[in-house]
mmJSON file of the N, C-alpha and C atoms, coordinates in Angstrom:
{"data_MODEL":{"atom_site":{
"group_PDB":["ATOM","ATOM","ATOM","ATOM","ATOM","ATOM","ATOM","ATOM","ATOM","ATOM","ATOM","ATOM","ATOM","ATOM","ATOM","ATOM","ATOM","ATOM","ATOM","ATOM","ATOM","ATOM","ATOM","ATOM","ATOM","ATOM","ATOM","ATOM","ATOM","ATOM","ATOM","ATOM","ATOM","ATOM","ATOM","ATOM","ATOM","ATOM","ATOM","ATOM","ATOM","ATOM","ATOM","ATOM","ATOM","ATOM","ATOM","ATOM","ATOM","ATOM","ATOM","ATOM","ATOM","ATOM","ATOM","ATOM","ATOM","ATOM","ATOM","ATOM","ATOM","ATOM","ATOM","ATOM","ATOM","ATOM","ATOM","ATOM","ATOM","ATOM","ATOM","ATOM","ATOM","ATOM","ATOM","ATOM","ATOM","ATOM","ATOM","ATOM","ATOM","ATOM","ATOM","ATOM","ATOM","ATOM","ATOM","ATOM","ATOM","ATOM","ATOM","ATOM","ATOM","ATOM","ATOM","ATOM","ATOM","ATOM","ATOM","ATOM","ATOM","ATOM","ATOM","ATOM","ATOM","ATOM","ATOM","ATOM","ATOM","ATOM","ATOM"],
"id":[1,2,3,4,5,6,7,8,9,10,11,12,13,14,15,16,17,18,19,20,21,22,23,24,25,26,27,28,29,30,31,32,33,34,35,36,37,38,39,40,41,42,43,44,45,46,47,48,49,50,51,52,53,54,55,56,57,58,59,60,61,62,63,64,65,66,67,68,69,70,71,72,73,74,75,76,77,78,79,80,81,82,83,84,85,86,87,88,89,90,91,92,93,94,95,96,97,98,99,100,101,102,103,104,105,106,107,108,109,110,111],
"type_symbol":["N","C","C","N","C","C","N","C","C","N","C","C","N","C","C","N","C","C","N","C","C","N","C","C","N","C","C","N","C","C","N","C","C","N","C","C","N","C","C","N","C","C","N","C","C","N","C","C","N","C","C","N","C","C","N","C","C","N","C","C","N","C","C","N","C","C","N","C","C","N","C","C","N","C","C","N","C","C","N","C","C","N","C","C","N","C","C","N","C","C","N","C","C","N","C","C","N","C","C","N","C","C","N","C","C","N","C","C","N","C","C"],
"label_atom_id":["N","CA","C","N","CA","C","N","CA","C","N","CA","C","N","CA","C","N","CA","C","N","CA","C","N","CA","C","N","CA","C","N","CA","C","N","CA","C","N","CA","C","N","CA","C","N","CA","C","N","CA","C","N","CA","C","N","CA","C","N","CA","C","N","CA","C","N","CA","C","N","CA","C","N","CA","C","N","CA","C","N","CA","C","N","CA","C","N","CA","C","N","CA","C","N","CA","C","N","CA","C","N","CA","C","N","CA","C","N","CA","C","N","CA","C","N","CA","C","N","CA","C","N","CA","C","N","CA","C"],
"label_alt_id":[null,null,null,null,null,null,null,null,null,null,null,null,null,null,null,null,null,null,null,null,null,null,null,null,null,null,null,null,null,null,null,null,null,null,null,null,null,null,null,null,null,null,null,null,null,null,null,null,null,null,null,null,null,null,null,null,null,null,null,null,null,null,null,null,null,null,null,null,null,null,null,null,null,null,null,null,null,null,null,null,null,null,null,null,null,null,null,null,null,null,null,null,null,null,null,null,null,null,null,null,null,null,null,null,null,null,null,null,null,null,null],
"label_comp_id":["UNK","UNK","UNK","UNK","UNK","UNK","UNK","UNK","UNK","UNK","UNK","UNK","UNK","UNK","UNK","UNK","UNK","UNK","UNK","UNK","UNK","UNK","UNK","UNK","UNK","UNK","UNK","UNK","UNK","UNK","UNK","UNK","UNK","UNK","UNK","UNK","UNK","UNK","UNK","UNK","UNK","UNK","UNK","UNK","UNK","UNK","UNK","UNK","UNK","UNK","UNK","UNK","UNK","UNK","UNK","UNK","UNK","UNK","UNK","UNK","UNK","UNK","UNK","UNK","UNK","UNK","UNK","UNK","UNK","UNK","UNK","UNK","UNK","UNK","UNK","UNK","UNK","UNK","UNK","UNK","UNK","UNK","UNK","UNK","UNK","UNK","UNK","UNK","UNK","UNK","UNK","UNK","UNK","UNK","UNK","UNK","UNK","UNK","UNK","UNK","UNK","UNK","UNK","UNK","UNK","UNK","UNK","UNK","UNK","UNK","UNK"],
"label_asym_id":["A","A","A","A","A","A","A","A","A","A","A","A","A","A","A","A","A","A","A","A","A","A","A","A","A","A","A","A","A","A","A","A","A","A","A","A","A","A","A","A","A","A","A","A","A","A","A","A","A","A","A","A","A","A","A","A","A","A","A","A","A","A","A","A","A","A","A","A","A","A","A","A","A","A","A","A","A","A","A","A","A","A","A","A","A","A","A","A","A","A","A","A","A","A","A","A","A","A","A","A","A","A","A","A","A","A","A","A","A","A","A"],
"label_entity_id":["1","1","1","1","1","1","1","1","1","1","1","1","1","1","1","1","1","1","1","1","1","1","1","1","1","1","1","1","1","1","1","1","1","1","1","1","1","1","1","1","1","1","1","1","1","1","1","1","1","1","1","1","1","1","1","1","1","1","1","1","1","1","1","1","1","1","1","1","1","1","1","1","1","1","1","1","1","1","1","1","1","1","1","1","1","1","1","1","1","1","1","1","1","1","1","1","1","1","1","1","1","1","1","1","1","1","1","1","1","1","1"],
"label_seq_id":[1,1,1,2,2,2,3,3,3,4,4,4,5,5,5,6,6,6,7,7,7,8,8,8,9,9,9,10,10,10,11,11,11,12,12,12,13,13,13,14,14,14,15,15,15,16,16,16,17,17,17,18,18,18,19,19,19,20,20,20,21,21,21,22,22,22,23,23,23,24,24,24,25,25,25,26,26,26,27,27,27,28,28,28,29,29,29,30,30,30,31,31,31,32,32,32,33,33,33,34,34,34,35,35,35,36,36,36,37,37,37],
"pdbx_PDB_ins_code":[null,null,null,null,null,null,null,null,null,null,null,null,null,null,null,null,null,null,null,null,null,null,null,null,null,null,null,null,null,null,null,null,null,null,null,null,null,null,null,null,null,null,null,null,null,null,null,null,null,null,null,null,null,null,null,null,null,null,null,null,null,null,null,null,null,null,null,null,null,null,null,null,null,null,null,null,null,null,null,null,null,null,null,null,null,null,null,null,null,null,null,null,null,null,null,null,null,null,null,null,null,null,null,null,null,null,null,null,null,null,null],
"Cartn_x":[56.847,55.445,55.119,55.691,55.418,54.371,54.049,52.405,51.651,51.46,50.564,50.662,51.302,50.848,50.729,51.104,50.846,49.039,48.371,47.179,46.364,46.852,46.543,46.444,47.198,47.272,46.307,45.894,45.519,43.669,43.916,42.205,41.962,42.553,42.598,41.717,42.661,42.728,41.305,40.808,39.756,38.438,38.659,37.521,37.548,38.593,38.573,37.418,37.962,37.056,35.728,35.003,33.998,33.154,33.952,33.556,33.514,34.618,34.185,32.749,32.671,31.809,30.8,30.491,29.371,28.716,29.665,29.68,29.455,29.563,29.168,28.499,27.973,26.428,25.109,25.657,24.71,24.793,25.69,25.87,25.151,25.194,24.092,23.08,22.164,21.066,20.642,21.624,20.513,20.694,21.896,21.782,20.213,19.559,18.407,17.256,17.283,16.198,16.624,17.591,17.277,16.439,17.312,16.728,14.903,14.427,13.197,12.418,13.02,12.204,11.556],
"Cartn_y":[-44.64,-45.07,-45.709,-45.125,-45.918,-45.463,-44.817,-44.089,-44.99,-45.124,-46.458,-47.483,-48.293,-49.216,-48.866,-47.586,-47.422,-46.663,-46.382,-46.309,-47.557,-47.939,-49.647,-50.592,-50.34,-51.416,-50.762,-49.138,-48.336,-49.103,-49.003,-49.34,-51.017,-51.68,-53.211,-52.8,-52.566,-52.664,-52.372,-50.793,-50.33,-51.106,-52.059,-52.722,-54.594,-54.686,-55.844,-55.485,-53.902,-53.83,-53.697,-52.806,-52.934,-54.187,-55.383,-56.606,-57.624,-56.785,-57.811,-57.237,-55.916,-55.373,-55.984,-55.676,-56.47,-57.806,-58.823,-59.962,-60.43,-59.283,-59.505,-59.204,-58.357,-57.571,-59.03,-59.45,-60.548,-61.871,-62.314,-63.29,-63.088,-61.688,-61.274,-61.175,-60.768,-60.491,-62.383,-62.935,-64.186,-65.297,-64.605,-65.178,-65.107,-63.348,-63.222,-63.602,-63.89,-64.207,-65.907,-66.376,-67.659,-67.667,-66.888,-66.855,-66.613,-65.798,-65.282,-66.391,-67.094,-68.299,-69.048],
"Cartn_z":[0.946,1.009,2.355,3.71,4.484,5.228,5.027,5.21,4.956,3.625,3.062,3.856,4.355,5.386,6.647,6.976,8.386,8.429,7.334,6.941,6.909,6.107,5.584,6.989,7.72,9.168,10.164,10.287,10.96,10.61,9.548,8.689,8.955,8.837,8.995,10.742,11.318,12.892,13.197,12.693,12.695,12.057,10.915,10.619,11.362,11.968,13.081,14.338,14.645,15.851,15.721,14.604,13.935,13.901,13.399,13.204,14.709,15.233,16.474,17.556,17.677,18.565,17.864,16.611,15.822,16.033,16.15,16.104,17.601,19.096,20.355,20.511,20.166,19.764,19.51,18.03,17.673,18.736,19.518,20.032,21.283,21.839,23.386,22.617,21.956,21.103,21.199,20.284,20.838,21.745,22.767,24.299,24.745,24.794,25.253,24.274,23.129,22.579,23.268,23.495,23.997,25.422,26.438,28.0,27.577,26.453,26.859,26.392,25.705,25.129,26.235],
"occupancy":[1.0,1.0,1.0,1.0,1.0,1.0,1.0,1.0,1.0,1.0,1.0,1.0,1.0,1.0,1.0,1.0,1.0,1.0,1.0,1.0,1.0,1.0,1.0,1.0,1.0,1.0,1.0,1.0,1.0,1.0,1.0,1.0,1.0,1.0,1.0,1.0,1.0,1.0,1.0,1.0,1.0,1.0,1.0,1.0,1.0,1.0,1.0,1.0,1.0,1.0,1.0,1.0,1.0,1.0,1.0,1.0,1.0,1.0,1.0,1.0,1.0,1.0,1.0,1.0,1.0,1.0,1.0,1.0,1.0,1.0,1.0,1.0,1.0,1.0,1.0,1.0,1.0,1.0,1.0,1.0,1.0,1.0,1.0,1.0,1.0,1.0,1.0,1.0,1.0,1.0,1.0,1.0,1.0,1.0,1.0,1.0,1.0,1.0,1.0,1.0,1.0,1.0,1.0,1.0,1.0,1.0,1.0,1.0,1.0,1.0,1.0],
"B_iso_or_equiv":[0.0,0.0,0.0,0.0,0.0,0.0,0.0,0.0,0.0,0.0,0.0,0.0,0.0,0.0,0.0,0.0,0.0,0.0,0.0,0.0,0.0,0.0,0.0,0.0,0.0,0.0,0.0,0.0,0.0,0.0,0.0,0.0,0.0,0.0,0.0,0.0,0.0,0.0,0.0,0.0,0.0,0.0,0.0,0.0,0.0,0.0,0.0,0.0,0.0,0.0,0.0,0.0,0.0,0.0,0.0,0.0,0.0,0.0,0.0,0.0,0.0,0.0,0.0,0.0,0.0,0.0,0.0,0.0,0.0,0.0,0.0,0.0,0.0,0.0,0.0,0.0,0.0,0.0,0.0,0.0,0.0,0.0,0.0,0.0,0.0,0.0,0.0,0.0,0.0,0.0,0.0,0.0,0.0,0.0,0.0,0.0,0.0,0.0,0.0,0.0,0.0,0.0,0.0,0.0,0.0,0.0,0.0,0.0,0.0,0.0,0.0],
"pdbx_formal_charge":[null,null,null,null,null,null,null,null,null,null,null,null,null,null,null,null,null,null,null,null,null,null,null,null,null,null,null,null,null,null,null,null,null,null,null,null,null,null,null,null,null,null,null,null,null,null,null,null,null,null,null,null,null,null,null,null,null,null,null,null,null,null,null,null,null,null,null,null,null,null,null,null,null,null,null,null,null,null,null,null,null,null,null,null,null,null,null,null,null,null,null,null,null,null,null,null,null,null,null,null,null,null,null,null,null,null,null,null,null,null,null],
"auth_seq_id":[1,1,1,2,2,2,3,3,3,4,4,4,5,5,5,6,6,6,7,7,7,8,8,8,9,9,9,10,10,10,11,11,11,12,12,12,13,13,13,14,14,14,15,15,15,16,16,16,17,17,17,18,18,18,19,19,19,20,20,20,21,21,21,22,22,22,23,23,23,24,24,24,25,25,25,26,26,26,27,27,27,28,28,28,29,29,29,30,30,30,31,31,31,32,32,32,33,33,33,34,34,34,35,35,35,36,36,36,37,37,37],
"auth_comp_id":["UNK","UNK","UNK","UNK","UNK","UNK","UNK","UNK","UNK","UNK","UNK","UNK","UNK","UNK","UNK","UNK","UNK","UNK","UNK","UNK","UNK","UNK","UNK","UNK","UNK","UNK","UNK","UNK","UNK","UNK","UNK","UNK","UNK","UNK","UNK","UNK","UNK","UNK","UNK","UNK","UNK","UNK","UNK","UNK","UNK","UNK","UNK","UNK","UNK","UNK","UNK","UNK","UNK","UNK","UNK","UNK","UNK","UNK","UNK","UNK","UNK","UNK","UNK","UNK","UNK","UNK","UNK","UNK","UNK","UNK","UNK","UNK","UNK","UNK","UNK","UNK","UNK","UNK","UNK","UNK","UNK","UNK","UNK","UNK","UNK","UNK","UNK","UNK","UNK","UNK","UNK","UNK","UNK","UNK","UNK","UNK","UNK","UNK","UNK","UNK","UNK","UNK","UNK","UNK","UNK","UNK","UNK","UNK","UNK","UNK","UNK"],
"auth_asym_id":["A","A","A","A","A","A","A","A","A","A","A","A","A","A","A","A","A","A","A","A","A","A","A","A","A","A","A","A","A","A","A","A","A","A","A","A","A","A","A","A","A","A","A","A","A","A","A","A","A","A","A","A","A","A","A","A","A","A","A","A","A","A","A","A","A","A","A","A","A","A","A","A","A","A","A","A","A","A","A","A","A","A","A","A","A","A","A","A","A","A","A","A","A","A","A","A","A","A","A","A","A","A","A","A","A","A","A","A","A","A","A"],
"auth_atom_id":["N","CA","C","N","CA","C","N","CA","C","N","CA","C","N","CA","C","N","CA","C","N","CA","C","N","CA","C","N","CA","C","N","CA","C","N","CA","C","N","CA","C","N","CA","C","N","CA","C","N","CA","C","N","CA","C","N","CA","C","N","CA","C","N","CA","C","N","CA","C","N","CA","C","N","CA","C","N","CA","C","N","CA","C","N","CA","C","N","CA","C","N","CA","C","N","CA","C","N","CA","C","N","CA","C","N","CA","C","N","CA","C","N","CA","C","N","CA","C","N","CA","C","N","CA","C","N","CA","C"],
"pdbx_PDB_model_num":[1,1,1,1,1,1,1,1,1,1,1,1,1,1,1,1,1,1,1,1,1,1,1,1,1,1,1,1,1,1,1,1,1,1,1,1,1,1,1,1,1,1,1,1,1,1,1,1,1,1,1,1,1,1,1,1,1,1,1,1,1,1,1,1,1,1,1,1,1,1,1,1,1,1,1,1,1,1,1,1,1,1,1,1,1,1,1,1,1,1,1,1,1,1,1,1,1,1,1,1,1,1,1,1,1,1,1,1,1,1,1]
}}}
């Protein structure tokens, strides 16, 4: 079954990066809603 975690770690990895691009995304988004203020 070592597929299964080498899937399992493959998918983790993949929804970290997901979450981080996400999460830099929202943090420039309201860098500039601050500057435009």
């Amino acid at each position: 079954m070592w597929y299964f975690a080498w899937i399992l770690g493959l998918g983790l990895a993949l929804l970290l990066s997901v979450l981080a691009n996400l999460y830099g995304d929202a943090r420039e988004a309201r860098a500039v809603v601050r500057e435009g203020d």
